[in-house]
C-alpha positions, 0 to 999 in steps of 0.5 A: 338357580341364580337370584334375578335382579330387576334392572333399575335405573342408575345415575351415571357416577360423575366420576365415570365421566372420565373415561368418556374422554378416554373411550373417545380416544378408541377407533373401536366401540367402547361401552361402559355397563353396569351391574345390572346390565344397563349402559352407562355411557358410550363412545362415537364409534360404537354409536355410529356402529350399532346405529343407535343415538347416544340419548336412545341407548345411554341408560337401556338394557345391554340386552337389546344389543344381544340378538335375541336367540341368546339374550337368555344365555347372556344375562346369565352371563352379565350376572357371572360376569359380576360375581367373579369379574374376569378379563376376557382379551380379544379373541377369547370367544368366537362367532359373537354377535351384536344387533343393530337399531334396524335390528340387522346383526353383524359379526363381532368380537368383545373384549371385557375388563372389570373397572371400579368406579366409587366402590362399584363394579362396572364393565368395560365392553370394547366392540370389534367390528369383523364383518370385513374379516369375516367376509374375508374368511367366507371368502376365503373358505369358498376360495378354498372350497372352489379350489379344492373342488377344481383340483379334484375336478381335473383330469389331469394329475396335479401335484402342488410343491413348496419351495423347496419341492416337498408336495403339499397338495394332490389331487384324486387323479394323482392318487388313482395314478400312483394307486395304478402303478402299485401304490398301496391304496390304503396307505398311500400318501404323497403329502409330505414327500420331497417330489424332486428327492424322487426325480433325483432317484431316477435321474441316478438310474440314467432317465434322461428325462428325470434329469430334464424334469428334475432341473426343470423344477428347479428354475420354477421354484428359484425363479429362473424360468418363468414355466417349465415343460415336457413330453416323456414316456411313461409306459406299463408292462402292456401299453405305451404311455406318454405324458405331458409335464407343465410346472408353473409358479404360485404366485406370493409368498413363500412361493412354490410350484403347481405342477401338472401331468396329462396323459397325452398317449393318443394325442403322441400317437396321433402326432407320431402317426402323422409325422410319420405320414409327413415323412413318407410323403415328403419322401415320395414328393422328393423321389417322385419321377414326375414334377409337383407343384403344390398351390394355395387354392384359393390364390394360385400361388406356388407353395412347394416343388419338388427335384424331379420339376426342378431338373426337369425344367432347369429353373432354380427352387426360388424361380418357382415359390411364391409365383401365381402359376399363371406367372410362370413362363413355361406355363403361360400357354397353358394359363394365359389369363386366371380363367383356366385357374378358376375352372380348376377351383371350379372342378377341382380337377384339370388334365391336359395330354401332351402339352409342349413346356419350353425348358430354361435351354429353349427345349421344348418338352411334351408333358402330362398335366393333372391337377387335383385339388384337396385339403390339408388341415382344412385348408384347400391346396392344388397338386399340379402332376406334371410327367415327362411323356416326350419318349411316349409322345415320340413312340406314339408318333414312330407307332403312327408312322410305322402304321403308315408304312404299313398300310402303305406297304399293304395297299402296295400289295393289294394292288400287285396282288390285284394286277397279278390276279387280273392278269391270271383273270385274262390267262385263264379266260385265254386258256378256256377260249382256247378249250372251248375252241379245241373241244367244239372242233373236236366234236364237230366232223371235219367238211369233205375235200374234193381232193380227199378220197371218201372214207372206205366202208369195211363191210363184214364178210359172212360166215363161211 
């Protein structure tokens, strides 16, 4: 067990007063301590960092600096220390501290040097202050930390490159990716391979978006394009896939890339779906054999109109767009004033039946007119239907007229049939008159005549 010595007070030497002029010198605190572990001078910078008044700390214990969790473990060290003196520079030992007067501690770094002073040992303490570095390092860490956490945290696949494409970070989305389409799990590690050798390999095998992809890469990492994106197929054997590439550059030195993959399959499909509908819509509203006119709801105006309204009335595409409809000319029977266009955003619905439209020639046409309205991406929008029914109205008029012939025709009828019938009426009433007559003269005997000889009697003969 080593020898304990009692700390005694010791004058300082007169001689050590030639380093105070030195220590002065230094920006960092700077102790001078004796064998006995007591501080024989110190510096302005070290007062002003371990808060102590030079008269209340010159002559006292080293240990009262010592936090004292560790004040037992460092007189041992003082004790050694002088035994066998050692230099001990900057950085040597870590996670040091030391103790203010208001007893708070902050993080430290001390260097050593052993100085001989009138045959006697002393102790040179240089003090580094690193709670700023410190701070910058729990910073850092927790940067770190957070940093780590989100890329985990992220759905999408992320890898990070370096400058010159080798992959130095992934995350779990990444990985749980390549594990999907056959990577090994076990032994599985993209850290360390060059990302644009691999798109390389596929460009060779005529990927057109390996070629895109790859060249993409590489205006972020030299600094061409400020990021760099795309949309590619990425399919298994039993489903499609697609996914969306963003690259972005890090920022500082030495430079590199983030580089992000989602997988965008239902959102494509979804797009490509409504696409699609687009297409076929439009393709209907440029076939359709009636005229559309497509209005904002809200303020009336002509957003679309398709051929068949074009070559119905004769007016160019540019006479239509961008008009209210109540400004349009062969329309202004119909809205005279906004009020019929209120009641439509009102109902939502207007039909009007063989309207009259005058042509860009004067012509006049009868027309079905039917208006909805509806919304598009929320936003609510009017479809004006507007059918040609000239051939129905003048079908409807020859059906009205022929209607007319024919009752004229039957009435016509009806009234000879009727003369005839009333004339059968009195040849038929003469006729039984005139048998009635004959069958009463009939049954009735004739007046006897003066001239005329009375009717003779047979009378029977009897019998013989």
């Amino acid at each position: 067990m080593p020898l304990e010595l009692e700390p005694q007070p010791q004058r300082v030497p007169r001689s050590l007063l030639d380093y105070q002029e030195f220590l002065e010198l230094l920006p960092d605190g700077a102790l001078i301590v004796d064998s006995f572990g007591n501080i024989c001078t110190i510096n302005s910078s070290a007062v002003e960092l371990l808060r102590y008044p030079k008269n209340e700390i010159v002559g006292k214990s080293i240990e009262q600096l010592i936090p004292k969790p560790i004040q037992s473990i460092h007189k041992d060290f003082v004790k050694n220390f002088f035994i066998s003196p050692t230099r001990r520079p900057h950085g040597k030992v870590i996670n040091l501290a030391c103790r203010r007067s208001d007893q708070t501690t902050f993080p430290c770094d001390i260097s050593l040097s052993s100085i001989r002073v009138d045959e006697k040992n002393f102790a040179l303490a240089i003090v580094y202050d690193l709670t700023t570095l410190t701070n910058s390092n729990n910073a850092l860490e927790a940067s770190e930390i957070l940093s780590q956490t989100v890329l985990r945290s992220l759905s999408s696949e992320i890898v990070v490159l370096s400058s010159t494409g080798m992959i130095i970070a992934i995350n779990d989305a990444y990985r749980a990716f390549a594990v999907a389409n056959g990577a090994n799990e076990a032994t599985y590690n993209a850290v360390g391979t060059n990302y644009l050798e691999v798109v390389k390999k596929a460009a060779l095998e005529d990927n057109p978006f390996a070629k895109q992809a790859m060249d993409g890469i590489k205006s972020v990492l030299d600094g061409s394009v400020a990021q760099f994106e795309i949309t590619y197929p990425c399919s298994s054997p039993t489903q499609e896939r697609w996914f969306h590439m963003l690259v972005t550059p890090t920022k500082g030195s030495p430079g590199g890339a983030v580089m992000s993959h989602t997988n965008i399959t239902s959102t494509h499909l979804a797009e490509d779906s409504i696409r699609t509908s687009e297409t076929r819509y439009r393709r209907l509203f440029e076939t359709a054999k009636d005229g559309i006119l497509i209005l904002d709801a809200e303020t009336g105006v002509v957003a679309d109109v398709n051929p068949f309204m074009i070559d119905l009335l004769g007016y160019p595409k540019e006479y239509f767009l961008d008009k209210k409809v109540w400004e349009l000319g062969f329309l202004k029977d119909l809205a005279t004033s906004e009020i019929r266009f209120e009641e439509l955003q009102l109902r939502e619905y207007i039909r009007y039946e063989d309207l009259p439209l005058k042509t860009s020639a004067g012509v006049l046409v009868a027309v079905e007119f039917v208006s909805n309205v509806y919304k598009v991406n929320g936003r609510k929008v009017i479809q004006c239907n507007i059918r040609n029914v000239t051939e129905r109205v003048r079908a409807q008029k020859a059906l009205v007229q022929l209607n007319s012939d024919l009752e004229q025709r039957v009435e016509d009828r009806t009234h000879s049939l009727k003369k005839a019938k009333e004339e059968a009426d009195r040849a038929n009433l003469s006729k039984s008159e005139f048998l009635s007559r004959m069958s009463h003269e009939l049954r009735t005997p004739l007046d006897r005549s003066p001239d005329v000889d009375p009717p003779r009697v047979l009378v029977p003969l009897p019998p013989f």
